[in-house]
C-alpha positions in Angstrom: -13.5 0.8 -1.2 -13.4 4.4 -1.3 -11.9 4.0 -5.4 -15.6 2.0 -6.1 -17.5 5.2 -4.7 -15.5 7.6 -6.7 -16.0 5.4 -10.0 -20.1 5.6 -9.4 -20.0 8.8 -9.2 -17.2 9.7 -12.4 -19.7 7.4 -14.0 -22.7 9.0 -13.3 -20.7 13.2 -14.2 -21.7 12.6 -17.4 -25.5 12.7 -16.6 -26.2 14.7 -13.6 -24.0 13.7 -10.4 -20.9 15.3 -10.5 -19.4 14.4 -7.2 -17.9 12.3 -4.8 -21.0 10.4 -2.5 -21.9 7.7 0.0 -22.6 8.4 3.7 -21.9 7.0 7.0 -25.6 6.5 8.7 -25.0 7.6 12.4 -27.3 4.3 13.5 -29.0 1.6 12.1 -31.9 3.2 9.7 -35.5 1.8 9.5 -34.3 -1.1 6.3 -30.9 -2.0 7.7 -29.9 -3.9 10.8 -26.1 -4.3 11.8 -24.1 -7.0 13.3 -20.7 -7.1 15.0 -19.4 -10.2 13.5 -19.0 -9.3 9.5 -17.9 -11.9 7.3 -14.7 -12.7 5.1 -15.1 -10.6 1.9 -12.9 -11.7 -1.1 -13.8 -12.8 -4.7 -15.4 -9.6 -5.9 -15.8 -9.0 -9.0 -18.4 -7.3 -11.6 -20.8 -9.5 -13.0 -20.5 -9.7 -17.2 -22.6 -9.0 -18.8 -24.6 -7.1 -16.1 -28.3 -5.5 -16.0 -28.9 -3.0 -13.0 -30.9 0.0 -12.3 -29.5 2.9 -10.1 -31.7 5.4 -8.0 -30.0 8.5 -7.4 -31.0 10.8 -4.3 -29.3 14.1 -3.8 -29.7 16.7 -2.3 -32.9 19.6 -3.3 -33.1 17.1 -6.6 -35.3 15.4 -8.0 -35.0 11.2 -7.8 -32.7 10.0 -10.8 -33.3 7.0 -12.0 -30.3 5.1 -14.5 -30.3 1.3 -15.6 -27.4 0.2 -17.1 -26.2 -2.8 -19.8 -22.8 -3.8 -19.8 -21.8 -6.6 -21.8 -17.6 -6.5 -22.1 -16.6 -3.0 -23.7 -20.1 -2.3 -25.0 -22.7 -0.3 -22.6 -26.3 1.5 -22.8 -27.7 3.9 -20.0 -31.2 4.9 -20.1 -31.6 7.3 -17.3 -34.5 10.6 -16.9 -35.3 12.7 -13.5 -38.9 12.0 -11.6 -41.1 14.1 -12.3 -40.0 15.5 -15.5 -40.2 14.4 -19.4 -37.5 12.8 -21.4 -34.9 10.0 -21.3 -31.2 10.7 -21.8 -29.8 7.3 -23.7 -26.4 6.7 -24.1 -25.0 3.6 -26.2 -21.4 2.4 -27.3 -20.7 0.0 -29.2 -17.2 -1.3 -27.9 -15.2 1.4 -30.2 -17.6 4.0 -30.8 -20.5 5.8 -28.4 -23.6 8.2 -29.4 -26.0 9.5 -27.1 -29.2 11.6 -27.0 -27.2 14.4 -25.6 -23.5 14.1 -27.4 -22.1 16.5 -24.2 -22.8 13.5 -21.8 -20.9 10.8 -23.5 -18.5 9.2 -21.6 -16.0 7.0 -23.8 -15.5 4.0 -21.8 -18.9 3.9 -19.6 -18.9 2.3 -16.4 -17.5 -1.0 -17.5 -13.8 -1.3 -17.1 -14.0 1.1 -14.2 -16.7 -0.7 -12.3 -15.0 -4.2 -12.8 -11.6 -2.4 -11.7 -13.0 -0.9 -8.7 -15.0 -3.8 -7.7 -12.1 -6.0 -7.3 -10.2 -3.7 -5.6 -13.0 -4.7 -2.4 -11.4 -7.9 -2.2 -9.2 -8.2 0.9 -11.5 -4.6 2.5 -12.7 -5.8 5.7 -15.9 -4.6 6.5 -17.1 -2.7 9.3 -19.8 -4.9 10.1 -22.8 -7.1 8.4 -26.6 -7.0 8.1 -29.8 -5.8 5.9 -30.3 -3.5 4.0 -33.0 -3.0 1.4 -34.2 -6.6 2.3 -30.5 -8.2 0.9 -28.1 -9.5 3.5 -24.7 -7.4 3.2 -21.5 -6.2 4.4 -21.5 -2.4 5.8 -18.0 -0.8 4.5 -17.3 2.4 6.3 -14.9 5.0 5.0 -12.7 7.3 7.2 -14.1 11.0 6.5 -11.8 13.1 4.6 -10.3 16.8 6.0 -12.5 18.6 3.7 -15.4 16.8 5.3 -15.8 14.3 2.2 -17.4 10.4 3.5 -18.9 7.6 1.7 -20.2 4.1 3.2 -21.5 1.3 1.0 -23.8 -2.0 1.2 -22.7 -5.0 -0.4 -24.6 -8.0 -0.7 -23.1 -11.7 0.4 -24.1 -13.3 -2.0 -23.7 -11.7 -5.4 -21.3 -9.3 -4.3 -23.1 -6.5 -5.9 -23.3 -3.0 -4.3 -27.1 -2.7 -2.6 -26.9 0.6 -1.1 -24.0 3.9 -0.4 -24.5 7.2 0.8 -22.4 10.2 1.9 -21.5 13.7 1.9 -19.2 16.2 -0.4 -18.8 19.8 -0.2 -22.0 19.7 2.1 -24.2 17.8 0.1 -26.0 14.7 0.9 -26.5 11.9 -1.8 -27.6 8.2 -1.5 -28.0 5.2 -4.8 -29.9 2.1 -4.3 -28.8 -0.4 -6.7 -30.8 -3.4 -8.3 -29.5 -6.2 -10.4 -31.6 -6.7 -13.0 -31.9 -10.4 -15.5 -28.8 -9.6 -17.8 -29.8 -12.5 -20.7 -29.3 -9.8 -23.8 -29.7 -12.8 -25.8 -33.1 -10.6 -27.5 -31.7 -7.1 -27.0 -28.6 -8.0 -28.4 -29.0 -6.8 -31.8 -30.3 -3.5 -30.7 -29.5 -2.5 -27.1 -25.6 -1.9 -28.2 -26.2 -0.2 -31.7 -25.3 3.1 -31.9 -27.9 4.2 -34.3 -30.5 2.7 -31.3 -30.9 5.8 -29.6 -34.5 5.7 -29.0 -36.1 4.4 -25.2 -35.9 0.4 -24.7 -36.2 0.5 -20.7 -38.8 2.5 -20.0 -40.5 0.1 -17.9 -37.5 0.2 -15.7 -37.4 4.1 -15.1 -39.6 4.3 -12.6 -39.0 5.3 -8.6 
């Protein structure tokens, strides 16, 4: 479990969160309910292709906002801060990426680490199950670190997609909500995975 948190967040360096995240809640928060009786957990596995939209919380930060298309070894990121102008898109092609910002590319995305990661869950039993952000999931709890470093995550039952993780590093706090989104490129797929595509094609999706 703990390898999935650290891919999310080697994923995201290249952007803005440069850090290791996910957090224990002390109780059940206001959107999630636990149970005692968690479920069997096995068959995870990435979704491909795969549409979702990530929003980062840190820390003294503004909201970050990032939705990702993964279709095999080719990838696009669209992701911009609340609050504050421009998108940073990032596009590879299966061989060769470009981005808005050449200093944030990140040769292989978040594809082969994501699917790697995600099927390392199978077998993890979970602490416990319930809701969170309105999806019925299992609650996997991490044992803190010595340097203080923890990280929890929400899964849901039924896709078997991360909902929800939070945690601390170093003394920062940072929590992602994750949302699948349709993943039919059938009318992107011409443009959403060209490299010379480096202008905004999901806007509509950067919002809080």
């Amino acid at each position: 479990m703990r390898n999935l948190i650290i891919l999310i967040v080697l994923c995201l360096a290249g952007y803005w969160v440069y850090q290791h995240y996910l957090k224990p809640p002390p109780a059940p928060e206001a959107g999630s309910q636990t149970t005692s009786q968690p479920q069997s957990t096995d068959q995870f596995a990435m979704p491909d292709p795969v549409a979702f939209k990530m929003r980062i919380f840190k820390a003294n930060a503004p909201e970050l906002v990032e939705v990702w298309l993964v279709h095999g070894n080719r990838w696009r990121v669209e992701a911009r801060r609340i609050g504050f102008p421009g998108t940073i898109i990032t596009v590879c092609d299966g061989s060769q990426p470009a981005s808005t910002k050449p200093g944030f590319i990140q040769p292989d995305g978040i594809g082969p680490s994501f699917r790697a990661t995600m099927k390392s869950l199978n077998g993890a039993k979970p602490t416990a199950a319930g809701i969170r952000d309105g999806h019925q999931c299992w609650f996997f709890k991490s044992i803190p670190d010595p340097d203080g470093t923890r990280d929890d995550i929400w899964v849901d039952q039924q896709t078997r997609f991360p909902v929800y993780g939070s945690g601390w590093t170093s003394g920062i706090y940072t929590e992602i909500h994750f949302q699948l989104l349709k993943s039919d490129f059938n009318i992107l797929e011409q443009t959403c995975f060209n490299t010379s595509n480096t202008a905004p094609m999901l806007t509509p999706f950067l919002t809080p």
